[in-house]
N, C-alpha and C positions, 0 to 999 in steps of 0.2 A: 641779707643773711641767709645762711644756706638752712632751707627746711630740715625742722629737726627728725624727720624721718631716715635723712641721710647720715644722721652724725653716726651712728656705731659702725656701718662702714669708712666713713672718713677718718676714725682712730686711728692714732698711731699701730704702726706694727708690734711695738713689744706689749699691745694687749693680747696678742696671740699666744697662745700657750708653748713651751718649750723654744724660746727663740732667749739665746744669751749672747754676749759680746761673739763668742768664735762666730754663732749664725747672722749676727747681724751685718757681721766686713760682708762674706758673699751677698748678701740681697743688698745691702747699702749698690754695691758694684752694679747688679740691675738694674737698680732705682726703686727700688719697693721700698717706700718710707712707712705707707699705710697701707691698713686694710683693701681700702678699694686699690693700691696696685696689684695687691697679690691676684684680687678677682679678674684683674684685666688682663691678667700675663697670661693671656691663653697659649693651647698648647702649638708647640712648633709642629708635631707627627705626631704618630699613634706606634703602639706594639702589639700585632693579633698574639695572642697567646694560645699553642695548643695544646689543649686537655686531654692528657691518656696516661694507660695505665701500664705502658709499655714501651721501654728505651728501641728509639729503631736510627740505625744510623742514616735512613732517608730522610731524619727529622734536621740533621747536623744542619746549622745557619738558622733555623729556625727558635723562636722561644717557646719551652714548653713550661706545662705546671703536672708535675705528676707527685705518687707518693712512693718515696723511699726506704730502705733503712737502713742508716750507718753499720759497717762489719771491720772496718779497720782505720787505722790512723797511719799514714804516710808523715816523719818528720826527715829533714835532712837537720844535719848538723853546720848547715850555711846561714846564717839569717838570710840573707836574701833567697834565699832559696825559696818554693812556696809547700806552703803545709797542704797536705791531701787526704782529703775523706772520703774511704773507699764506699760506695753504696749500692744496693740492689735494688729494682724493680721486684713485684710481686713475681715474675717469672724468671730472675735467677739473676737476669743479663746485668752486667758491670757499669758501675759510672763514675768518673772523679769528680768530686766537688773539690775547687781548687779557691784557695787563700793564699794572697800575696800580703808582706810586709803588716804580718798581724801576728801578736803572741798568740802561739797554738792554744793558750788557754780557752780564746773566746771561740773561738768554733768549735774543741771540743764540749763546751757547756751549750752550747745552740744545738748541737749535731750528737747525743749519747749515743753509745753502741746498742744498738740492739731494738733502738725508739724509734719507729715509725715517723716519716716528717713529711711535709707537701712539701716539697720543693719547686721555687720556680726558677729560670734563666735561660740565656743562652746557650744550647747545646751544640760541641764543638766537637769535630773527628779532631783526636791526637794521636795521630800513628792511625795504629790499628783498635785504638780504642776512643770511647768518648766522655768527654767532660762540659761541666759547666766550671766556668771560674765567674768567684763571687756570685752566687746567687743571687737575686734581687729579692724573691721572702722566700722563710724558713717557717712556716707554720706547726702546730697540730692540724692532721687530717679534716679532722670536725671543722677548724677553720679559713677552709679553702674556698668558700663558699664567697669570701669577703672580699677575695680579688678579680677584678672582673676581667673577661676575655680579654677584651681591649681597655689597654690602658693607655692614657694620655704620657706623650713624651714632651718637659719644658725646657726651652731655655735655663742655661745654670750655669753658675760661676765652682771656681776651686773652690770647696769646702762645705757646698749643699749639694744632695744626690734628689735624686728625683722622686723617690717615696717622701722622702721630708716636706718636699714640693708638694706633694698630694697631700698629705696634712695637711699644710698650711693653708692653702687652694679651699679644705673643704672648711677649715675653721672662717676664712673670709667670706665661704660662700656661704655658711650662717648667717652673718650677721647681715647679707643683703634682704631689703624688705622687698614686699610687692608692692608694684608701685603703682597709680595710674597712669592709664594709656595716652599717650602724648599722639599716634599716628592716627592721619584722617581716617576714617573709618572704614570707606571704600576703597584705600588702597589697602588698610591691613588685611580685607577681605581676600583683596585680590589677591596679595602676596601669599595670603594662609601662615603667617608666620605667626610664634610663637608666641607669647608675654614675654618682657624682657628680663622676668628673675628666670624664666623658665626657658628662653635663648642661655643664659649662662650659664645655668646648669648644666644646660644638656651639652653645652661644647665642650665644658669642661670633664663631661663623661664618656663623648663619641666624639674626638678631634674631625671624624669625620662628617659631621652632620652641617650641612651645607645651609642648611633653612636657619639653623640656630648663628651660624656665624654672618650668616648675611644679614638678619635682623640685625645684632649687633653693629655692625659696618654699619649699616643704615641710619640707626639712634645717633653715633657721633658723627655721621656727615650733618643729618637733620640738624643738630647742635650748634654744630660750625655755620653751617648756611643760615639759623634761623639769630644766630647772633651776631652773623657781619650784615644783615638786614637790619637787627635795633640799631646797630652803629649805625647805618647809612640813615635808617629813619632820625637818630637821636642828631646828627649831622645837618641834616636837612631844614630841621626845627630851628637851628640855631638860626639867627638874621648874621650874614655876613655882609661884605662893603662889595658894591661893583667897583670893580676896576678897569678902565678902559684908556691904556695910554694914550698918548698923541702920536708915537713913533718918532718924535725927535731925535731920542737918544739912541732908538737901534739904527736912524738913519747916518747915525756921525760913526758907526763901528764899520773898520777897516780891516775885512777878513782874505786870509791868503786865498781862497777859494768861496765859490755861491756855496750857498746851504744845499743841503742834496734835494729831494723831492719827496721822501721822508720826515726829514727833518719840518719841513715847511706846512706840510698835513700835521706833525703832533704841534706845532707852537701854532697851528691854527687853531687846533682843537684846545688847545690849552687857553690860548686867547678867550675863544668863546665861552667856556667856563668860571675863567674869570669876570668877565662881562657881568654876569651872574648875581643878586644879593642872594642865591644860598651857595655856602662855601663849597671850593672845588676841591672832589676827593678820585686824584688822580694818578695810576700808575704809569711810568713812563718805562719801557721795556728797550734794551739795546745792547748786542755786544759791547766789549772792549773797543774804544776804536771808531763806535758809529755815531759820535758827534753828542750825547746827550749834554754835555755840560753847555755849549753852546747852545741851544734848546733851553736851558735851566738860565740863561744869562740871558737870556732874550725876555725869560719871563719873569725875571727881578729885574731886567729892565722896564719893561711892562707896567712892572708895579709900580717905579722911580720917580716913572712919566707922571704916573697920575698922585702923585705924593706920599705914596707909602714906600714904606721901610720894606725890605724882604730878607729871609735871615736862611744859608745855605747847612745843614747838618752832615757829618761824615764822621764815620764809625771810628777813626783813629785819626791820631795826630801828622801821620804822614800824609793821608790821605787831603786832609783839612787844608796843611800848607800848599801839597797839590795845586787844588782848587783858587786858592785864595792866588796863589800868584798868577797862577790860569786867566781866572776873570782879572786881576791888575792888568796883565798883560793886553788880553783883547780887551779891554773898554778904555788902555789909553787916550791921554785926550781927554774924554769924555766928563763933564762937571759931575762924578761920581763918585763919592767916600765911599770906599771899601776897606771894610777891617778883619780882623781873625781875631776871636778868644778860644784859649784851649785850656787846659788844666794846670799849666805851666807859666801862664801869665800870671804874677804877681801884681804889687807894689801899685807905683803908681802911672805906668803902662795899664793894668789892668781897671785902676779909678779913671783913665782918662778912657776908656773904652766905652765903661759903662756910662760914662756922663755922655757921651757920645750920641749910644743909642738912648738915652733918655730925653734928652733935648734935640732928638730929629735929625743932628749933622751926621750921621754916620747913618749909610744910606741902604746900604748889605753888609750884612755880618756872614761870616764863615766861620764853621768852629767844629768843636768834639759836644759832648754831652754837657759841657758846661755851657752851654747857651741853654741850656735848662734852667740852671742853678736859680735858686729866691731873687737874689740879690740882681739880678739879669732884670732890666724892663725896658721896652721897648715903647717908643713914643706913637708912633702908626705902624703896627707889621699888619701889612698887607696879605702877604704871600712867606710860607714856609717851604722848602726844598729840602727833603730826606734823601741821603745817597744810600747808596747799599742797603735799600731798606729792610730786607729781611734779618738785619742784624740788631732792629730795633723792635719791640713789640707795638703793639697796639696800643698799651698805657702810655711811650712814649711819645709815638705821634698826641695821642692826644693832650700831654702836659705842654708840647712845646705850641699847639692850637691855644692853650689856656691862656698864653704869655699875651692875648689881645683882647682888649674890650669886647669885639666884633670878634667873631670867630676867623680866621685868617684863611685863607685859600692855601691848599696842600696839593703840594707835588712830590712821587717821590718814587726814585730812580732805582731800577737794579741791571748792573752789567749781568745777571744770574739770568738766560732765556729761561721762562717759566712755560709749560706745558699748558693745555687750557685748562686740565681738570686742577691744575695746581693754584693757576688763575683766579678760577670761581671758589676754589677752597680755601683760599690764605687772604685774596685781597678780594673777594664778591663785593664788599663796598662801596669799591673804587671802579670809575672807567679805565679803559686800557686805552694807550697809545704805543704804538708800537715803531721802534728805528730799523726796519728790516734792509738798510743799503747803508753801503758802507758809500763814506765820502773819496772824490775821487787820490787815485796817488795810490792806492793802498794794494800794494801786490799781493797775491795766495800765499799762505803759510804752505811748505811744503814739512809733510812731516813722517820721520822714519820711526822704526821700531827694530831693536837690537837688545839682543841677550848682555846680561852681566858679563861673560863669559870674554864679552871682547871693549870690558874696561877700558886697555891698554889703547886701543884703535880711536877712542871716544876720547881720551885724554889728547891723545897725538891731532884730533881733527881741530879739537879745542886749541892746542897749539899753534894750529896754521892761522886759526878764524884768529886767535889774537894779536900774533905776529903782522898780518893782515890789516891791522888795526880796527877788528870789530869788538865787540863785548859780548860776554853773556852772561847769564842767571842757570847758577847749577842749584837744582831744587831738590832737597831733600827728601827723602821716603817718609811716608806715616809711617809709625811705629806701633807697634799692637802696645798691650796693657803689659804684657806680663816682659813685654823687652825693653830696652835701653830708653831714653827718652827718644824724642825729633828731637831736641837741643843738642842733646848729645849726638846723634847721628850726625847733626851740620856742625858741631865743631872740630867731631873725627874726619868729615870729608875735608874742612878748610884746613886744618892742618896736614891732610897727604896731598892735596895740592900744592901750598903755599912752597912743599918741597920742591915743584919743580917751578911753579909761577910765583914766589918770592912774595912781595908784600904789594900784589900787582891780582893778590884775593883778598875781598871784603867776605863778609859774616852778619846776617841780620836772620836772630828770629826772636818768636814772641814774646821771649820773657826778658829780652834787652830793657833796659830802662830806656824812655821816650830821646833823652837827650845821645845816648848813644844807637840808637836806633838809625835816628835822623842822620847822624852825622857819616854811620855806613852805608847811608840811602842818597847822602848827598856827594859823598865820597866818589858813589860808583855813578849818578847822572850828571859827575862834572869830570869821568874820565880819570881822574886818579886813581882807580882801582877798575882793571879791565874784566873780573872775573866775581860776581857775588854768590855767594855762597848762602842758601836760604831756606827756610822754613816754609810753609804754605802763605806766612804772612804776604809776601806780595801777590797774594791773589789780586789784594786792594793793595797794587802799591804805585811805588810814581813812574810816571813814563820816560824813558831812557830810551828816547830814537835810534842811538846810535848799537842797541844790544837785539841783534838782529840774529841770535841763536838764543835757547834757551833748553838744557837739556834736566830732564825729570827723573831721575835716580826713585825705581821701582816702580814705574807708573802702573804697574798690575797692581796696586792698591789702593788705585786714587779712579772716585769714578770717572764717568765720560764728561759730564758735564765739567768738572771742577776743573780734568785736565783743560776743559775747553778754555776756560776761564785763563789758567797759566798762560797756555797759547797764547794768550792775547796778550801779552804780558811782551812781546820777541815787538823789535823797533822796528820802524821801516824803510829798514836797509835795502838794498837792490835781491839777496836772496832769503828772506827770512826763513829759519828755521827753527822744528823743533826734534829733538830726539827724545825718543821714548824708551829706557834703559828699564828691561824688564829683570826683575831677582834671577839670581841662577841660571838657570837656560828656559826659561817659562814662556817658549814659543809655541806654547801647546796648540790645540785648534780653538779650546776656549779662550785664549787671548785673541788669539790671532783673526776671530770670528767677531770678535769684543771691542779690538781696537783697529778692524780696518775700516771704520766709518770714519776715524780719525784722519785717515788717509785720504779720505774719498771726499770731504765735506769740509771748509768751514762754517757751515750753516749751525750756527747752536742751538736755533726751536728744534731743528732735526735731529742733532744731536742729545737734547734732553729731555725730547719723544722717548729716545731709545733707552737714555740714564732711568729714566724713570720705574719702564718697565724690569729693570737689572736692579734696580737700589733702592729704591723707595723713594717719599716725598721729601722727609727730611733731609738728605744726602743731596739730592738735587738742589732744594733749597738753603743747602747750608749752613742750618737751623738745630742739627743736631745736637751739638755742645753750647748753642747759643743762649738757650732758656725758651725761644720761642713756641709756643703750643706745639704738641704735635698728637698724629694721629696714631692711636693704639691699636684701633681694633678693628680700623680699613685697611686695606691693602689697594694698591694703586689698581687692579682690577672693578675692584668693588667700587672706587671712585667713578671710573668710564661708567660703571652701569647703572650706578645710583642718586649719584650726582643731580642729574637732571629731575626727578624724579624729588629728591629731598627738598631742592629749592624751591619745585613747585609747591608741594606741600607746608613751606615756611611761608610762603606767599599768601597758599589759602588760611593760614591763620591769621596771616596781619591784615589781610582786608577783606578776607568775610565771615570767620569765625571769633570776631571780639578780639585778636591779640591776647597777651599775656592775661586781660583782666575775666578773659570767659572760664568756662569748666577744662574745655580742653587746652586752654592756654595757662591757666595754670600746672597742669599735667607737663608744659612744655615748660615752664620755668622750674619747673624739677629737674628737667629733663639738661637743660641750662645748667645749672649747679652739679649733677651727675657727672657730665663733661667738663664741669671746672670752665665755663663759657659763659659764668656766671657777671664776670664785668662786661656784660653787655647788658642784664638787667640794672648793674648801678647805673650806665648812663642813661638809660631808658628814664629811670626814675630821674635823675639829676638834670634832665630836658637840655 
């Protein structure tokens, strides 16, 4: 239960004063539900503001705060037009205060003739004279004293301005308490950093104060790292089953090629871990393409041998079937029950499943989230395999671990290359295995980059590559918030297609229902439609050997990593390609500095080295729209530098300063709940 110290900042937001429906749509749009988001929403930049008592036009581009006084009122008889209040400086000199799309009443009741006002904003040469338009405060003289030089600049959506922001900012930073000190002592010495009510203060005062925003970044690293350590300790405690097949059954599989040299090092290490009675909590790292499913089928082979059950997860229904026919495929032969449940299995198809894995005959499951479900029980699972795992959290790995008496040995896979700092921070839990070679056969992606501008040429090549008889995936642009949907973008590109490629374009994206999903995903890997039309959804989609182009409509919006991801997506034809069709003419040098790694590499750790440092962790991982944690108040610099530094510190609590049950670890299970890192204390407690 979260200490009641924290509850008046974990209030909802409409405990805040002046917040009603019109303000709640903008901050809903943020994410500020509560109090503690308003405090964490530190500031993006800062504004120096300068204080004088005299208009000089060496000031223009500058923000100043001076005091005025209104001499005349400018109206046009246009609405659109904007209303103007003529003012003077104490020494004569002219200035417009400029109102756009505002009934001239309310500036002149803010602005009287003849009344002295501080004024502060942007001063602007117009012509031969200067203006502010829209002021940002209008005060009495007497108080001017209340806006400081530098003021904090925030993130903001339509319909919240950034004085509102600072009210709210300071009503939240009210109700945070002082809290005790969670850091080892000798480092908080060393570092000289603040208290942490008084790091937020102060960021939220001086965006530039480097000490206060780096505590901060430090507190939620320390969080993260000192709660993928309970997991690994509460992990550990559990008594799992060794597993140690005989190799019968991976000796009767009959593959078109030897396993790489890669591949052979992580089903070593995976081997060994399962060997193990404490359960294995392991990430498997690898492009698109670099054999992990065979890796994953080796080790619910593994499990088979020695009499358990192994049960494979994947984030969607396409992905699921994928899989499942995958492993039918390679473990032909073999005395192997393999089933699929997904959310779409009824009746009595889905009773003869479950009686299945209940009574042992069904040997590996493959499925969506519904091999979660109550009703789901498994007779021996051995071994669980997570695909895509960053699209899963932490609760769920650990619900579908619950499904066994014994805690079950975990594996769990991302085609996403994850950076080390992002490694130690999403999965520290887990050991890493890494698939850095590709199997052999697999030709270089070559990949171009072209302007919108030559549409026409990009349509025409698509013409030859299909005529040709190859395939490809035309991928849809993100869409910002305030424009059309992605749905909408790929049904307007499939229909200016289908004009000249006829019913020879398919269409999939995410909001299709599961069963027509499938059937335009099966549509286009069995060749009846030469051309799909698509959303970001086939990040994870099925593999189509024979779709050996794939081109990405605006990829100046899609990061490095992700497009890396698409890339992977192109079959393994004799010239695989991919085009990169940037908006408008958007060859700038910032693209063109941005995406010629794309050219230069398919190496994706190198590639989401580089994502990271451009996007953040979330973007890289994925994880942005997914629900998965994410980090607020680190920035991927402050990861490199703190990182190491937090874990050790998480370390010296669990094994020589008493863990959570001492003075300073209780300070940390505050600290725990603060960060909402707090389900790592219930597993803790729930052993």
């Amino acid at each position: 239960m979260r200490p009641d110290i924290l509850n008046p900042l974990f209030a909802e937001i409409s405990v805040l004063k002046g917040i009603g429906p019109a303000l709640a749509r903008p901050l809903e749009r943020l994410g500020l539900a509560r109090a503690v988001d308003v405090a964490f929403h530190l500031p993006v930049s800062w504004v120096d503001r300068v204080l004088t008592d005299e208009l000089d036009m060496a000031d223009a581009g500058r923000v100043i705060g001076i005091v005025l006084t209104p001499v005349d009122y400018r109206a046009s008889g246009s609405a659109r037009a904007p209303f103007r209040v003529h003012a003077t400086d104490r020494h004569g000199n002219y200035v417009s205060l400029t109102y756009f799309g505002r009934n001239s009443a309310w500036p002149r009741k803010l602005l009287p003739l003849g009344e002295p006002k501080f004024v502060s904003g942007k001063l602007e040469a117009y012509g031969d004279n200067l203006q502010i338009v829209h002021p940002d405060h209008v005060l009495l003289p007497d108080e001017a004293a209340t806006i400081p030089a530098r003021e904090p600049v925030y993130g903001l959506s339509e319909g919240l301005t950034n004085n509102r922001m600072r009210d709210l900012v300071g009503q939240a930073l009210a109700r945070a308490p002082d809290l005790p000190e969670w850091i080892e002592p000798s480092l908080l010495a060393r570092k000289d950093w603040p208290a942490w009510r008084d790091a937020l203060a102060r960021i939220h005062a001086d965006p530039s104060d480097a000490m206060a925003r780096e505590r901060l970044a430090y507190d939620e690293i320390f969080a993260g790292q000192l709660a993928l350590m309970l997991v690994r300790q509460s992990s550990r405690r559990r008594r799992g089953v060794p597993i140690a097949g005989d190799g019968r059954l991976r000796a009767m599989l009959k593959l078109p090629f030897a396993p790489t040299g890669a591949q052979r090092r992580a089903f070593g290490e995976i081997e060994g871990d399962m060997a193990q009675a404490t359960p294995m909590l392991r990430l498997l790292q690898g492009d698109v393409g670099s054999g992990k499913t065979l890796v994953a089928l080796m080790a619910l082979l593994n499990a088979v041998e020695a009499g358990m059950q192994g049960a494979m997860l994947a984030p969607t229904e396409i992905l699921a079937r994928q899989h499942y026919e995958t492993l039918r495929k390679t473990a032909s032969g073999l005395p192997v029950e393999i089933a699929i449940l997904t959310g779409r299995d009824k009746g009595k198809i889905r009773e003869a499943t479950l009686m299945g894995l209940a009574d042992g005959s069904i040997d590996i499951l493959v499925g969506t989230h519904a091999i979660f479900q109550e009703a789901v029980q498994y007779k021996h699972l051995g071994l669980a395999v997570i695909d895509e795992q960053h699209r899963f959290g932490v609760a769920q790995r650990m619900m579908l671990a619950n499904k066994a008496e014994r805690a079950p040995h975990l594996l769990v896979m991302t085609a996403t290359p994850i950076p080390r700092t992002l490694t130690l921070t999403y999965y520290g839990e887990m050991e890493v295995s890494k698939l850095d070679e590709m199997p052999p056969g697999r030709k270089p992606i070559q990949t171009v980059v072209m302007a919108a501008t030559r549409l026409d040429e990009v349509v025409d090549a698509l013409a030859r590559h299909v005529e040709g008889g190859g395939q490809a995936y035309w991928v849809c642009p993100l869409v910002e918030e305030s424009e059309t949907s992605d749905q909408a973008a790929a049904e307007a590109r499939a229909e200016s297609l289908k004009l000249r490629f006829g019913d020879r374009v398919g269409l999939v994206h995410g909001r299709m229902k599961g069963p027509d999903k499938d059937a335009a995903m099966e549509a286009f890997a069995a060749n009846r439609t030469q051309i799909l039309v698509a959303t970001t959804v086939i990040e994870v989609g099925v593999d189509v050997p024979n779709s050996s182009l794939i081109i990405i409509e605006g990829a100046d919006r899609f990061g490095l990593a992700q497009l890396h991801q698409l890339r992977g997506r192109v079959g393994r034809g004799e010239k695989p390609s991919v085009c990169l069709l940037l908006r408008g003419n958007a060859l700038g040098e910032t693209s063109r500095a941005r995406l010629a790694l794309m050219r230069e590499t398919n190496d994706g750790f190198r590639i989401a080295e580089e994502d990271l440092k451009l996007r953040g962790a979330g973007e890289v991982l994925g994880t942005r729209q997914s629900g998965e944690q994410q980090l607020k108040l680190a920035t991927p610099e402050h990861l490199a530098s703190l990182l190491d530094a937090a874990r050790d510190d998480a370390h010296l609590l669990i094994d020589r300063d008493g863990g959570l049950d001492s003075p300073r670890g209780q300070a940390a299970r505050t600290c725990l709940y603060l960060f909402e890192r707090d389900a790592a204390v219930g597993l803790l407690r729930g052993g």
